[in-house]
N, C-alpha and C positions, 0 to 999 in steps of 0.2 A: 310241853305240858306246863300249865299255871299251877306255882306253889302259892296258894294264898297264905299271908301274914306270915312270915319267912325271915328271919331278922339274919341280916351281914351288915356290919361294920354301921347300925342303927338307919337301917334303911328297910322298909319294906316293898313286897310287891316280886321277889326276884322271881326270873324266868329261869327254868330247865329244858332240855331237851338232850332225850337218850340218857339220862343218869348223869349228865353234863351242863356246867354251870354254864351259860350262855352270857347273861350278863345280869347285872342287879341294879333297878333304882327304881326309884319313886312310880307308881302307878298312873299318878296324874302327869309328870314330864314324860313317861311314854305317851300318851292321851294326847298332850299336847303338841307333840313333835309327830304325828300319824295322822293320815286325812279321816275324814268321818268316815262312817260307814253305814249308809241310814236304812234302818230296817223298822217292820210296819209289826207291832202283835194287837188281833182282834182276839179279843176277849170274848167269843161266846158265851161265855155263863153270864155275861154282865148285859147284851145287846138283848134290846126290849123291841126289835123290829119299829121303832119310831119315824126311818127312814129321813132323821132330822141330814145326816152326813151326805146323800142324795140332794138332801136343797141345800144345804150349804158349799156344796161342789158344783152344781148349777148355778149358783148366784157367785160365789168367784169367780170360777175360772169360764163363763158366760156360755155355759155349755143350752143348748137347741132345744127342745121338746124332740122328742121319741129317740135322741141318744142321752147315755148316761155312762160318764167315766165311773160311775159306783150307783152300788145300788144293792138291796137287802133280799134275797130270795125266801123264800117261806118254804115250808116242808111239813107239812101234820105228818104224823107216827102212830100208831095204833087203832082204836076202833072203838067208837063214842058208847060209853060215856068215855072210857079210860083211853085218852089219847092227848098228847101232847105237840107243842108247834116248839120247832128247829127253825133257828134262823142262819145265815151265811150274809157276810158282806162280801159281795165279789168287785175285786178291782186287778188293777195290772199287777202282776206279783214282784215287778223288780228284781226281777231275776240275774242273776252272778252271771250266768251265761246265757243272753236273750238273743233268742232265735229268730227274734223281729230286725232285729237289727245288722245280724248277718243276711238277709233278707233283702233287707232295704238298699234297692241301688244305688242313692242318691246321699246315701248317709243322713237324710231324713229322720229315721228314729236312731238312737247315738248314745252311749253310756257315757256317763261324767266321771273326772277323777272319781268323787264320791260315790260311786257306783249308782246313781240314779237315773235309771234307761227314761231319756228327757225325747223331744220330737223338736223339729225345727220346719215348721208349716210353708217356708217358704220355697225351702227344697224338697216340696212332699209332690209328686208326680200323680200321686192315686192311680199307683198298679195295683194296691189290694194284697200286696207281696206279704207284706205284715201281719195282715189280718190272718193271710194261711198259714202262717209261722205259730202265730201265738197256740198256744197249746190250752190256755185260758179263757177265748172270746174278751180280751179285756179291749182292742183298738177298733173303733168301728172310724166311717165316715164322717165328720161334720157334713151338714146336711147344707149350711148357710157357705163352707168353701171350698168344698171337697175336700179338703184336708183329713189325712189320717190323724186322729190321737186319741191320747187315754189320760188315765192318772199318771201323774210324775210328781206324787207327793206334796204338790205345791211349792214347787223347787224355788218360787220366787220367792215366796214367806218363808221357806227355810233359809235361803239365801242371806234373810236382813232380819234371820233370829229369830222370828216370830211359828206357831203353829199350824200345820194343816188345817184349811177351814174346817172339816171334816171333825181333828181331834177336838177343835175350839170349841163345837155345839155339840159333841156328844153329850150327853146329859149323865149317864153313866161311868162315864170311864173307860168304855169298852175297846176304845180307839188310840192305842199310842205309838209314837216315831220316837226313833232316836238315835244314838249313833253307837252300832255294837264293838266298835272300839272303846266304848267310856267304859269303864265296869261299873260306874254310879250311875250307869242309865238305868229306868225302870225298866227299858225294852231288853236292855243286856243281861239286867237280871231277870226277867222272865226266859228268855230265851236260853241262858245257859243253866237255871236253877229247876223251871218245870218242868213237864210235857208239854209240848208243841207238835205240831205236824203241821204240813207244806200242800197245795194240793199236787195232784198227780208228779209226784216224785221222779215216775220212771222213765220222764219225759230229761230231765238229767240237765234240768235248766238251774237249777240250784235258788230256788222262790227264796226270797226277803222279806214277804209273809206269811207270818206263822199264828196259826190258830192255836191259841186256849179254848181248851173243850170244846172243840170242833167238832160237828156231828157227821159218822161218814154218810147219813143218806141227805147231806146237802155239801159232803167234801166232794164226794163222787155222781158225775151230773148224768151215769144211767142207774143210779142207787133207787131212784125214786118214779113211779110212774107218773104219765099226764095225765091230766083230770078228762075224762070223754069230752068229746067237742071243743076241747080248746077254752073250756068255761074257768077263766082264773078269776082269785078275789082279785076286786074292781075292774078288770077288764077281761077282753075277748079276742083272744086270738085263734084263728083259723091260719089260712094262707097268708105268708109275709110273703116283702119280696123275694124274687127268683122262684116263686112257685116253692118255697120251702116253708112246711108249716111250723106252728110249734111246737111240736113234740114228735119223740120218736115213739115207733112199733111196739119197742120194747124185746127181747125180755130183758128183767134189770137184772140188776146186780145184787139186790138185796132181794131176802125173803119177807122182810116184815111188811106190814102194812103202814106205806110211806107213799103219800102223794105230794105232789109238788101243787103246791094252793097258789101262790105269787111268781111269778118272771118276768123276763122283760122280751119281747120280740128275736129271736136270734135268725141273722140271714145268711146266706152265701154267699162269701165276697166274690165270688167269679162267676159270670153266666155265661149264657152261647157262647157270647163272642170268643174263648177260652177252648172253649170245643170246637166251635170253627177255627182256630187257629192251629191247633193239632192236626186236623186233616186239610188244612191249605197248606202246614208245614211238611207233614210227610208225602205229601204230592210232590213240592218243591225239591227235595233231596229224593225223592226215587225217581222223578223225571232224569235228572243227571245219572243217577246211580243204575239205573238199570241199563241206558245205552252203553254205558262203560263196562260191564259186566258183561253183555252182549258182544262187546268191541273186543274185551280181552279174549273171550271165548272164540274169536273168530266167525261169527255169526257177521257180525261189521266189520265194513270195511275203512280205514279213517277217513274215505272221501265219501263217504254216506250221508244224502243229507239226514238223515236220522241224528246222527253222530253232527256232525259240522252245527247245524242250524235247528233244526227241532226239538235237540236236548238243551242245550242253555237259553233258546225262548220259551219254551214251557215250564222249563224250571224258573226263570227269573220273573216271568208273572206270575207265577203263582208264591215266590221268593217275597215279591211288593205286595202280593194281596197280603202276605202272613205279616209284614210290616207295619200295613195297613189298620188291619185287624186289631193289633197290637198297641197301637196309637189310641184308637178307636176305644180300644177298651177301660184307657187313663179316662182317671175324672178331672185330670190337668194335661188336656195333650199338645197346648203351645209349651211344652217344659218336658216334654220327649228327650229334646238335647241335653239336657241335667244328665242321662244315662251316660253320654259319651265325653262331656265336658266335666263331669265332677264323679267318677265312679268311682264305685263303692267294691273292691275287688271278690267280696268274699260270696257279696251275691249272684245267684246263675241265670237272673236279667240280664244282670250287665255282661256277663260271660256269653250269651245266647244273644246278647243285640252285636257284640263284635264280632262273633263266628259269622250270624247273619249277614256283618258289614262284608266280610272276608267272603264269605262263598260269593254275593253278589260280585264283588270285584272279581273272582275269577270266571264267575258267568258271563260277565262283560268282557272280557279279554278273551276268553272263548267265541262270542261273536266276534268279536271285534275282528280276531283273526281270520275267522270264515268268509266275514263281511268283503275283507282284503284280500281273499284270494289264495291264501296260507292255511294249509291245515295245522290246527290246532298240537304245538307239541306232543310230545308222551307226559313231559314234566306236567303240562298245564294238567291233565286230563287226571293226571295220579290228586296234584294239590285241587282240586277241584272234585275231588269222587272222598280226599279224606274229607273236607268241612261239608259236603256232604254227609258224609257219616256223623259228624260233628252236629250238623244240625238237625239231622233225627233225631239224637239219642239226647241234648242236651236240656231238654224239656222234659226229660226225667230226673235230672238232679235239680232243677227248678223246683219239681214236687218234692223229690227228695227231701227241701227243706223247710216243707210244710211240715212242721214236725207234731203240727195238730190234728192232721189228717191220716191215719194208723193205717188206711187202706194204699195210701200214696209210698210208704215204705215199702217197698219191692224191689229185694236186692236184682229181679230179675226182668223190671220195666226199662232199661235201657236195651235188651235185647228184644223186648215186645216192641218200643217203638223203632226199631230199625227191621224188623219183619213189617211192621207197620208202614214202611215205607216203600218196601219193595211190591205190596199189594196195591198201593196209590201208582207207583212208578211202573209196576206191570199191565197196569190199566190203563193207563195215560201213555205209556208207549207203544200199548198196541193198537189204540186210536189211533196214535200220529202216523203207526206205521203202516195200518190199512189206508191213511189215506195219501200217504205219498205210493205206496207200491201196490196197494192191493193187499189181497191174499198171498202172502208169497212164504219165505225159508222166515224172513223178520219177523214178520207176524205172527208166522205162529212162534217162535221164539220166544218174542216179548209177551205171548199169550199163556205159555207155559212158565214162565215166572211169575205171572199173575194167578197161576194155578198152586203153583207150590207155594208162595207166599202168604195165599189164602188158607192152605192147607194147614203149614204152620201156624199160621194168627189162631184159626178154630182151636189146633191144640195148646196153643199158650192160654187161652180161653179158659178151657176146659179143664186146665191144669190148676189156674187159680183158683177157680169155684171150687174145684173136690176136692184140693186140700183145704184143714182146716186153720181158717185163719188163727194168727199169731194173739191176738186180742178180744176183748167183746167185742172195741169198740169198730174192729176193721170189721166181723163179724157182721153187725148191725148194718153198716156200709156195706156191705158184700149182700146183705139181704134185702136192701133198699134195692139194689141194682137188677136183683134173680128174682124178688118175685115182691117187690115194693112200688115204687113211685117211678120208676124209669123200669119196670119189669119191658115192659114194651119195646122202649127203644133199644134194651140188650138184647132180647129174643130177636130182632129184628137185624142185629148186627152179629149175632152169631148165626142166623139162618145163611142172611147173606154170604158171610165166611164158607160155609159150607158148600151156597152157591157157585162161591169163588174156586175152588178147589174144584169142582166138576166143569169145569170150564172145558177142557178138550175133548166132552161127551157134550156138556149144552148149547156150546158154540159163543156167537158173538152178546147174546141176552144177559151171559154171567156176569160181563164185564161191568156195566151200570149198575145193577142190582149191588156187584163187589163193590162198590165206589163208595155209592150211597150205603151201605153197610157201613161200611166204614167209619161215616162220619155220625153213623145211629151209635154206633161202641164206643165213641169218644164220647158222645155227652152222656150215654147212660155214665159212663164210667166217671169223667171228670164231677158231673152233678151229685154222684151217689156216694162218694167220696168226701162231701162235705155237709153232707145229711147228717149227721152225729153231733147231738149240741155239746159243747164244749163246756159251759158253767151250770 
């Protein structure tokens, strides 16, 4: 605790803590001997929606037409004549603990001693990892070099003393930086003397900007309804990219009568390709995983070619299509090897491209062995069935740290997609197995995995819809999916599921139908998931 004006031995400024003298001296030698600490407070009551801080952050930092590291959202309140306009400056919040950055495989986005979560463009890969971190929509794509970035305060102008272009042409005031270490900052003393608020809080990233009279039906981005058709002052927005439009369903959060009049386009940093890689990845790990399951069970025998040659070719193509994919889906894919040569440990890219490296090495050394005329150890078959399991499930802590996306929090998605897997691997092994043997003890084997697998998926299904969600915002996401913009391709992935499970009355028709189910439930799920505007 700060005693302020505290006189010992003609010194002011002393510190306490616990009823205990810690130490005592001059305010400014502490200030001086401590790094900054730079935090941002918008002044609401002072912003005139001038949007001078928009051009002046586009003429510095030479930011593209149709992105914007800041930018002023509008909100009308009430009902004409008696109505009034709310403004919000939204930028990157600078947050204590940025989820962008654990994220980031390549250490691409990076906190500074001074705590200012900065980007480095040359190690930016464009996975889009960030974008699903941020809890804010503050980091979009540069359009001119696919580079991720956002605001970083103008870390260069702070760097050599000077102010954020932003605070320099505010025309009011409303814009100040400074270091909540000085206690002679204006920011220090707004921040520890008024009311302040942060947005979405319970996101537990600890924002470094803090709103003066902040209004919640532009703190909270389902506070406020969209205007029908997509009709905002000065522009028009319908469908952006990824088929996501601008505005959600709704219902909001607020009762009053509050419409959003200005925004800016928001889109979905992940398409298909994201969705096809879910279900080329749980093909790959249940190809392995089912004949090993089979094998233990005594169904196989270890000189099967099922087991020998079928299982680690089917899994390892479909292992390089998900590789592929993945590549495919960088907006910098010559700089893929950034993952492997400069990682970033905390992210579950870089965690899911080494398991990936590892299971393919043991899929190869499993041909390798068959190729030579040796059956495949037990060891190899065990370390080979766990990174399997490893690479089903590890594309749920991936989302996990989407910690933007409220629907992707599910303590119980790492057991969904390892069911997920067993339905891809029940299908594809009983393909493989009708056609090395026929009709036979395998096939239907590998057919009744593909049943029960499906059975479970339905009910893991059905268990997240009827409970009700943790949030609006997962809420909203969960209703995009059931009966929204992707109602189609969920009905069509839980029909199939259902398909799947009556497989030993439908016969061999279940099995394609379950396939392609499959991969209709990963994109309703992954797309519908990132429907929820975030600013």
């Amino acid at each position: 605790m700060v005693v302020p004006k505290v006189r010992n031995r003609g010194r002011t400024g002393c510190l306490f803590a616990d009823g205990r003298r810690v130490y005592c001296q001059d305010m400014e030698t502490v200030h001086r001997n401590s790094r900054p600490a730079w935090a941002k407070v918008v002044d609401q009551t002072r912003c005139i929606g001038c949007h001078a801080c928009t051009t002046a952050c586009k003429s510095e930092n030479e930011v593209p037409l149709s992105v914007t590291r800041t930018y002023v959202k509008y909100v009308d309140t009430g009902i004409f004549p008696e109505a009034r306009r709310s403004f919000q400056v939204t930028r990157c919040n600078q947050c204590e603990a940025p989820p962008c950055v654990d994220a980031c495989p390549t250490s691409a986005m990076f906190k500074r001693a001074d705590g200012i979560v900065d980007f480095d463009k040359s190690a930016c890969i464009g996975c889009k990892a960030c974008i699903a971190a941020c809890p804010y929509d503050a980091i979009f794509i540069n359009p001119s070099d696919g580079a991720a970035e956002k605001c970083n305060f103008c870390a260069h102008r702070l760097d050599v003393g000077l102010e954020p272009a932003c605070v320099v042409v505010c025309p009011t005031e409303a814009l100040l930086v400074g270091d909540m270490n000085d206690p002679s900052s204006k920011v220090a003393g707004i921040i520890n003397r008024d009311p302040v608020t942060v947005r979405r809080p319970e996101k537990e990233t600890k924002p470094k900007l803090y709103y003066k009279g902040g209004d919640q039906v532009t703190l909270d981005p389902l506070a406020a309804r969209r205007p029908d058709g997509g009709l905002f002052m000065w522009s028009e927005q319908g469908e952006v990219e990824h088929g996501v439009p601008s505005g959600h369903p709704g219902p909001w959060n607020s009762s009053a009568a509050a419409v959003l009049s200005y925004d800016i386009p928001h889109t979905a940093p992940w398409d298909f390709r994201v969705s096809l890689y879910t279900w080329t990845k749980s093909i790959a790990a249940g190809a392995y995983l089912v004949p090993l399951l089979l094998l233990l069970t005594g169904v196989l025998t270890i000189t099967h070619p099922l087991w020998t040659f079928a299982a680690p070719i089917v899994a390892g193509v479909f292992l390089a299509l998900t590789g592929a994919i993945l590549i495919w889906d960088l907006e910098h894919p010559e700089r893929f090897h950034l993952i492997f040569r400069r990682p970033q440990w905390r992210s579950w890219l870089v965690r899911g491209g080494f398991i990936i490296g590892g299971y393919g090495a043991g899929l190869a050394a499993h041909f390798g062995a068959a190729v030579n005329g040796v059956s495949p150890p037990t060891w190899l078959g065990w370390l080979g069935g766990g990174l399997a399991v490893l690479t089903a499930v590890y594309t749920a802590f991936l989302f996990g740290q989407a910690k933007a996306r409220d629907m992707w929090q599910n303590p119980l998605l790492p057991a969904h997609f390892l069911v997920q897997a067993g339905v891809a691997g029940g299908a594809v092994t009983a393909i493989a197995a009708l056609v090395i043997e026929g009709s036979g003890t395998v096939t239907a084997a590998a057919l009744t995995v593909f049943a029960v697998a499906s059975a479970a998926h339905a009910l893991m299904i059905a268990g997240e819809v009827l409970m009700p969600p943790p949030t609006a915002h997962a809420r909203l996401a969960e209703r995009e999916m059931t009966h929204g913009r992707f109602r189609g391709w969920f009905r069509l992935g839980l029909a199939g599921a259902l398909v799947g499970a009556a497989a030993p009355w439908l016969g061999w028709v279940a099995v394609p139908v379950g396939l392609a189910a499959l991969l209709a439930y990963e994109h309703a799920y992954v797309q519908a998931g990132q429907s929820v505007p975030l600013a």
